[in-house]
C-alpha positions in Angstrom: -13.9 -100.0 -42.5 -15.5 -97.2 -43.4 -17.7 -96.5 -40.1 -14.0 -96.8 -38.2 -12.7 -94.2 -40.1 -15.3 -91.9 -39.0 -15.0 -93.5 -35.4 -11.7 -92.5 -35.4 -11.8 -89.3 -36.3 -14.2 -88.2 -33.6 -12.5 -89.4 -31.6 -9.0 -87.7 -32.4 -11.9 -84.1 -32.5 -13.0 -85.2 -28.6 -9.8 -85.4 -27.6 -8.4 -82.4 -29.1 -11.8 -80.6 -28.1 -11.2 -82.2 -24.6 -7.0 -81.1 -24.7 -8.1 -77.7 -25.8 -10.7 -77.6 -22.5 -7.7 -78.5 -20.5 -5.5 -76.1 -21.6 -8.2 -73.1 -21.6 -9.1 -74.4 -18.0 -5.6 -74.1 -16.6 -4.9 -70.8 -18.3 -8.3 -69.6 -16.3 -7.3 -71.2 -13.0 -4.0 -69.2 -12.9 -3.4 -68.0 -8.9 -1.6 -64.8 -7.6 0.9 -67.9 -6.2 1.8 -68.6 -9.6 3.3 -65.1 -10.0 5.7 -65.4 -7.0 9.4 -65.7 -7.9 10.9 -68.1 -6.0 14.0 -69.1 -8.5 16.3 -66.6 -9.4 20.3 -66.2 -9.9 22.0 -63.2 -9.1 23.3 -60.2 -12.3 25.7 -58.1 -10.8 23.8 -55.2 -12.6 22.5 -54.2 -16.2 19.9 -52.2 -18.0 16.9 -52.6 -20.6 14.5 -50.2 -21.9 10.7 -51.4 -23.3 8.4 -48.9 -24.9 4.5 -49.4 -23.6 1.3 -47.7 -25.0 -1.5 -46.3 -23.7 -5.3 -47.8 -24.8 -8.5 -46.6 -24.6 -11.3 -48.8 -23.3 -14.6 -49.4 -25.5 -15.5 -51.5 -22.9 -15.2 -49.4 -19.8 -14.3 -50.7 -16.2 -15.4 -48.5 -13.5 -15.5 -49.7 -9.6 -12.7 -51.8 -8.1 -12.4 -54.5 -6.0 -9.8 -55.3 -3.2 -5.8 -55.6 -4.7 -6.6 -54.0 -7.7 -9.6 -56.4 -8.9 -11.8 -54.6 -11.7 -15.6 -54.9 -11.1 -16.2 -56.0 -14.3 -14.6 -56.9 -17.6 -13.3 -54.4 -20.0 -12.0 -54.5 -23.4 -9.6 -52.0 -25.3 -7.6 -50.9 -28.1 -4.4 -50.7 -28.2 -3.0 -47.9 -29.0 0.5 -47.0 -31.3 1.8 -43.9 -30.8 1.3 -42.3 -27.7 3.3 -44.3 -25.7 6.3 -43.8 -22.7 9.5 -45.0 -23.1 11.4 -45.9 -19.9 14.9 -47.5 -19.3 15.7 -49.4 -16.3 19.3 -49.6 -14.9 20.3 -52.0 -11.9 23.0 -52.6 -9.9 23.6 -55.2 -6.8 23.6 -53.1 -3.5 25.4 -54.2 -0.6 22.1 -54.4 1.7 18.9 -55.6 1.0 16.7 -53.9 3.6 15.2 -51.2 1.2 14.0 -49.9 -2.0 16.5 -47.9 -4.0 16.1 -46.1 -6.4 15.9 -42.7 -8.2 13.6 -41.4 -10.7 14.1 -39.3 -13.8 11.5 -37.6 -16.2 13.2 -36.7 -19.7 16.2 -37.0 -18.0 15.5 -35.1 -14.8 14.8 -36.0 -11.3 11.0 -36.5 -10.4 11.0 -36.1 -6.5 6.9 -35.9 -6.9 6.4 -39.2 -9.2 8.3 -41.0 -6.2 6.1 -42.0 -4.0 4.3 -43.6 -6.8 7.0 -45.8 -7.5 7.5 -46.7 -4.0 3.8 -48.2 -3.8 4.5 -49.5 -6.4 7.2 -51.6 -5.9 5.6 -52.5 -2.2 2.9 -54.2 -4.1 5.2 -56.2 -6.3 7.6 -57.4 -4.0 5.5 -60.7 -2.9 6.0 -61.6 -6.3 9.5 -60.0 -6.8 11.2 -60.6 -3.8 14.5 -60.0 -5.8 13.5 -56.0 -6.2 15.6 -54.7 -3.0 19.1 -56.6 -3.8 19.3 -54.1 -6.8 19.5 -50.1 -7.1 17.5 -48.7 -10.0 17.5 -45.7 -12.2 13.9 -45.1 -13.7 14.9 -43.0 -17.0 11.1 -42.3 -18.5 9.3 -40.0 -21.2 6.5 -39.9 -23.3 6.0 -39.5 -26.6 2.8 -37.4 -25.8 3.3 -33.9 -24.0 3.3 -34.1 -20.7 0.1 -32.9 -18.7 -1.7 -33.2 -22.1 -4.3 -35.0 -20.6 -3.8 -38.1 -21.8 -3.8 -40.5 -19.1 0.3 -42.3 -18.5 -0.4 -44.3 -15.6 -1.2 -47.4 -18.1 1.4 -47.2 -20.4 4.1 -46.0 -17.5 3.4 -49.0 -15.3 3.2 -51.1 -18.1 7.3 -50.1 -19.2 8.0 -50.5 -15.9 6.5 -53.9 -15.7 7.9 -54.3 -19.1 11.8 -53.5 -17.7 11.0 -55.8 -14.4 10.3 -58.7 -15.8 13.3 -58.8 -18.3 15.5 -58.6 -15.0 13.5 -61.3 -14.1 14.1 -63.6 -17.0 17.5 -62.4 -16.8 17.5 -64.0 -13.0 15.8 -67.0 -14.9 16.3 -67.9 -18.0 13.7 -70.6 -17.9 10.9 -68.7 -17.7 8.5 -69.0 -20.6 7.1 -65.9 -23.2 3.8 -66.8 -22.1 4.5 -66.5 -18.6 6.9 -63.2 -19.0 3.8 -61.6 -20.6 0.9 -62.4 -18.5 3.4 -61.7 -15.4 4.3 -58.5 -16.8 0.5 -57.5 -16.9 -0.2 -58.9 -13.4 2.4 -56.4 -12.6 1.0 -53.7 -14.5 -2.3 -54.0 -12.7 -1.1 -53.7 -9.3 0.8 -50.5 -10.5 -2.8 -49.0 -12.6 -5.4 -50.9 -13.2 -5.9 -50.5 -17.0 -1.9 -50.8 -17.8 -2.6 -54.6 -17.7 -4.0 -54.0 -21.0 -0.7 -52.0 -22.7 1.3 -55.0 -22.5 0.5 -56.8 -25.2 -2.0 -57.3 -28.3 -4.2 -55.0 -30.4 -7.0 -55.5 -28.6 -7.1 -56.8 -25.3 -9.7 -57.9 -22.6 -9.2 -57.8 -19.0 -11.8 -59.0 -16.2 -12.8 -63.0 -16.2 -16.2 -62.9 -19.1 -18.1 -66.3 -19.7 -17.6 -65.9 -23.4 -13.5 -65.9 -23.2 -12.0 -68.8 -21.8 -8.6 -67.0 -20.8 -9.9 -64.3 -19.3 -9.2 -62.9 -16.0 -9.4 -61.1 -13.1 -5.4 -60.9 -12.6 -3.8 -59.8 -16.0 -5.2 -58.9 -19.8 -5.3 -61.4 -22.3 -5.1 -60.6 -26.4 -8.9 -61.0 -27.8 -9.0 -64.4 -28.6 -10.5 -64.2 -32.0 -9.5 -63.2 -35.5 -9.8 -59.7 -35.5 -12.6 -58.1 -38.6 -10.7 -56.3 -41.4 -12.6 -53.7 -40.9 -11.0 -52.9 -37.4 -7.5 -53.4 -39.0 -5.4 -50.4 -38.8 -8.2 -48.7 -37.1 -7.8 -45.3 -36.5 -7.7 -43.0 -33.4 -8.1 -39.3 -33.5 -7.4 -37.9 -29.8 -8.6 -34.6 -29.2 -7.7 -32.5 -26.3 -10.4 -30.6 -25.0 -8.8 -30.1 -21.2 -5.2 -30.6 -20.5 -5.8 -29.6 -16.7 -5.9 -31.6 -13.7 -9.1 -33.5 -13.1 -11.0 -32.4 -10.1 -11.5 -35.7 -9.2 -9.0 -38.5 -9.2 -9.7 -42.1 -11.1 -8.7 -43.6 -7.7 -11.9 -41.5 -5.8 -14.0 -42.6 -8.7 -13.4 -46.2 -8.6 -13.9 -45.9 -5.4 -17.8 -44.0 -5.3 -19.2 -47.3 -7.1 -18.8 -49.3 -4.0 -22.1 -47.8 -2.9 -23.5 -46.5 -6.4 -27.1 -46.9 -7.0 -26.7 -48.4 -10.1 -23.6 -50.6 -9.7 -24.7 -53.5 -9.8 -27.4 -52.6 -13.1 -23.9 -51.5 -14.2 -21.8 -54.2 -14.1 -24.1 -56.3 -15.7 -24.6 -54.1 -18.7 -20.8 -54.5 -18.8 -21.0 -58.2 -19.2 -23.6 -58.0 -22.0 -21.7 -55.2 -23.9 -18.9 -57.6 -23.7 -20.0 -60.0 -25.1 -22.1 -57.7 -27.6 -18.9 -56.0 -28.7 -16.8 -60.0 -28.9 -19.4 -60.5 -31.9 -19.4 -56.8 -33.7 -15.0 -57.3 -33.6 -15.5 -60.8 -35.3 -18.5 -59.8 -37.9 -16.9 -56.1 -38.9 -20.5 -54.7 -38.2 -19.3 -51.2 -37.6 -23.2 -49.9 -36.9 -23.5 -52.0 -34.0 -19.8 -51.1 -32.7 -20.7 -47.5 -32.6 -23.7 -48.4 -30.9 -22.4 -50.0 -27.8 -18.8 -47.7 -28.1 -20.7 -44.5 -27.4 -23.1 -46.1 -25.1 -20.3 -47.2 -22.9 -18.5 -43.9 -22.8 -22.0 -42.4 -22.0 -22.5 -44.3 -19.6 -19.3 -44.6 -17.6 -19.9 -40.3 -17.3 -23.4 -41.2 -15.9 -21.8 -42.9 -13.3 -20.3 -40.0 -12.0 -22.8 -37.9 -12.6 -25.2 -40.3 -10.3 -22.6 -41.1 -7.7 -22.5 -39.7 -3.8 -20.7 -37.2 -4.4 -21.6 -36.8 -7.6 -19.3 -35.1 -10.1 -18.8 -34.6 -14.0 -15.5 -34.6 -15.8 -16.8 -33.7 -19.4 -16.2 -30.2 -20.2 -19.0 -27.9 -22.6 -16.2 -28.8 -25.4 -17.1 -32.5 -25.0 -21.0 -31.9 -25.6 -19.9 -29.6 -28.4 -17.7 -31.9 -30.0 -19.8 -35.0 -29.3 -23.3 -32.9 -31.4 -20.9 -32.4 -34.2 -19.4 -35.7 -34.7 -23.1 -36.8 -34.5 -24.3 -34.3 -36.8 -21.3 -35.2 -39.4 -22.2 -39.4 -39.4 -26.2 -38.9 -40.2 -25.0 -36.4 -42.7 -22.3 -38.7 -44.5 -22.8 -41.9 -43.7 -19.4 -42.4 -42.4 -18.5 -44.4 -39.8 -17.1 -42.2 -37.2 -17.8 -42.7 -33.3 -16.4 -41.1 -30.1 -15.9 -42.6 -26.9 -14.6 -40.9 -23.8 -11.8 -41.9 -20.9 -12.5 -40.4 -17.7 -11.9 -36.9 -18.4 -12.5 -34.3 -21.3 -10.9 -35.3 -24.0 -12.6 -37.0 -27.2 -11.2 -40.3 -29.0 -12.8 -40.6 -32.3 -12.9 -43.5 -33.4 -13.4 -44.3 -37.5 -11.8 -46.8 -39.9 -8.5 -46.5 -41.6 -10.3 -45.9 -45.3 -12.5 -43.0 -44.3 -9.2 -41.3 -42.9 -8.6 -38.6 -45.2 -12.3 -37.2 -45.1 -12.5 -37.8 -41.4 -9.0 -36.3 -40.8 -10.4 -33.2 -42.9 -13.7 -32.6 -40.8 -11.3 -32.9 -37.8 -9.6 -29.5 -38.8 -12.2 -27.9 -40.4 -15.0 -28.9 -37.4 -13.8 -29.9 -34.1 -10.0 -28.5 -33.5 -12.0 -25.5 -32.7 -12.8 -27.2 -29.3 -9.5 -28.2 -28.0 -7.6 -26.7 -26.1 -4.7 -24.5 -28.2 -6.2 -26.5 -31.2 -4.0 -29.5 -30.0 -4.9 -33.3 -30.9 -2.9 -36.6 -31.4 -2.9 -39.0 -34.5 -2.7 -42.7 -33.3 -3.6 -46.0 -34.7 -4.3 -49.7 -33.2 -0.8 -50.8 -31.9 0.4 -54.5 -30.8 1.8 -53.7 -27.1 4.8 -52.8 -25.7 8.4 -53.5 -27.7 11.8 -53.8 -26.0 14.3 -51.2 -27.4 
């Protein structure tokens, strides 16, 4: 009696083990065909506004394949408070021939952010054919200054996303929340690359990794495991070293890996951070995270730097900042890191119970080296939130 017991309990673990496969399997196998709307009502018009934040990468993807396809995984935090805020307002139009729609920043018209939108939406409308039956008005701000070099392509495509898909639901209902979110960041991609992973989750991977079942190419997925208290409420301390236009464009630096020496030594070092950095967020081992953080950021500058044409994007400020940070951990002890986007500016990285003394070598050490002393306070976030 006893041995059946046990006989059927392994078996009720198989097939939960084997349901679980199944289900992870599908999720993987998703196709762009799965995103195309071919169900919908008709709204005579209506409006929404969503909230999306931006994220920094501590996994960096650098190099692009065809339709927006990243050339290797990446994984980010996501951020709280520097975020844009955009409301969308639709109406049915008489013909459905066109695009329609205007644009306004803080309330204003935005001829130049146009276009844009317009490539935007040219992208999408395979999979949201219902896009030119309505007029739109794109109301959008930030709740960062604008042109202070933090970058709003990921959490502006991600509102956007954010407002098209809850016209979509509205057109059907029986869409699931699963689907409206992983939609919503397929969106996002094919609007910016990294605003995939400003939809939803404090820290989210995007780019199909061995190690995580759900992963994929097509959309961000929330890091499947339980998150280390010590990455709770971590915190992230912006600083803006050069609020100018970069010299060169993401877009043109994506694009210089196609024949980089090192691209494919590259996107294997990716893969092994990954899965590096999947451990360090489960164990809380915060020597190891600032180990492969700063490598990565290090190492997605080298890859400009070794490109043809080559090209560097940090500014003197960034060294300065980057010896003094270093300089202040072997010092203390503390566990504060940096890790760069692709520009000038510093993130520094460092746990919510080492704020205050962090916070204070901040001011007294490195506001120096931004640009009219400006920086931004944020915090790990949970995605985008309908207003």
């Amino acid at each position: 009696m006893h041995d059946k017991k046990i006989l059927v309990k392994c078996t009720t673990d198989l097939q939960t083990i084997f349901k679980k496969s199944i289900f992870a399997k599908k999720l993987v196998m998703v196709s762009e065909k799965d995103f195309i709307s071919t169900d919908f009502a008709s709204i005579e018009k209506g409006s929404f506004q969503w909230s999306s934040p931006s994220n920094i990468a501590l996994v960096k993807y650098w190099g692009k394949k065809e339709n927006q396809i990243p050339a290797n995984p990446s994984i980010s935090f996501t951020l709280n408070n520097c975020k844009t805020i955009t409301k969308l307002d639709f109406s049915k139009k008489e013909t459905n021939d066109t695009f329609s729609f205007d644009l306004l920043f803080e309330g204003k018209p935005k001829e130049d952010f146009k276009p844009k939108i317009q490539k935007f939406f040219e992208r999408i409308e395979k999979y949201c054919p219902y896009l030119k039956q309505y007029h739109f008005t794109i109301d959008t701000e930030n709740t960062f200054p604008h042109s202070s070099g933090i970058a709003s392509s990921a959490s502006g495509m991600a509102a956007l996303s954010m407002n098209i898909m809850s016209l979509e639901k509205a057109l059907n209902p029986t869409i699931t929340d699963d689907f409206f979110y992983q939609k919503a960041s397929f969106l996002a991609r094919l609007g910016s690359g990294s605003a995939c992973r400003s939809i939803k989750g404090n820290v989210v991977v995007w780019g199909k990794h061995d190690e995580i079942l759900t992963s994929s190419d097509l959309f961000g997925v929330e890091f499947p495991s339980q998150l280390h208290e010590n990455f709770h409420n971590y915190q992230d301390t912006i600083l803006l070293v050069d609020k100018g236009e970069k010299q060169v464009s993401s877009t043109v630096g994506h694009d210089l890996m196609h024949n980089h020496p090192y691209a494919s030594t590259r996107f294997e070092q990716a893969h092994t951070n990954l899965s590096a950095l999947k451990k360090v967020l489960e164990n809380g081992n915060l020597d190891e995270f600032i180990k492969i953080v700063e490598s990565e950021a290090l190492t997605l500058h080298a890859m400009m730097m070794t490109s043809m044409p080559y090209f560097i994007l940090m500014k003197p400020n960034t060294l300065e900042i980057i010896n003094k940070i270093w300089k202040f951990r072997n010092q203390t002890n503390i566990p504060i890191c940096f890790t760069l986007d692709a520009g000038a500016n510093v993130h520094v990285l460092y746990p919510e119970n080492v704020s205050e003394t962090v916070l204070q070598f901040i001011q007294d050490e490195l506001v120096g080296y931004c640009q009219n002393g400006n920086y931004i306070c944020d915090i790990i976030g949970n995605g985008s939130q309908l207003m």
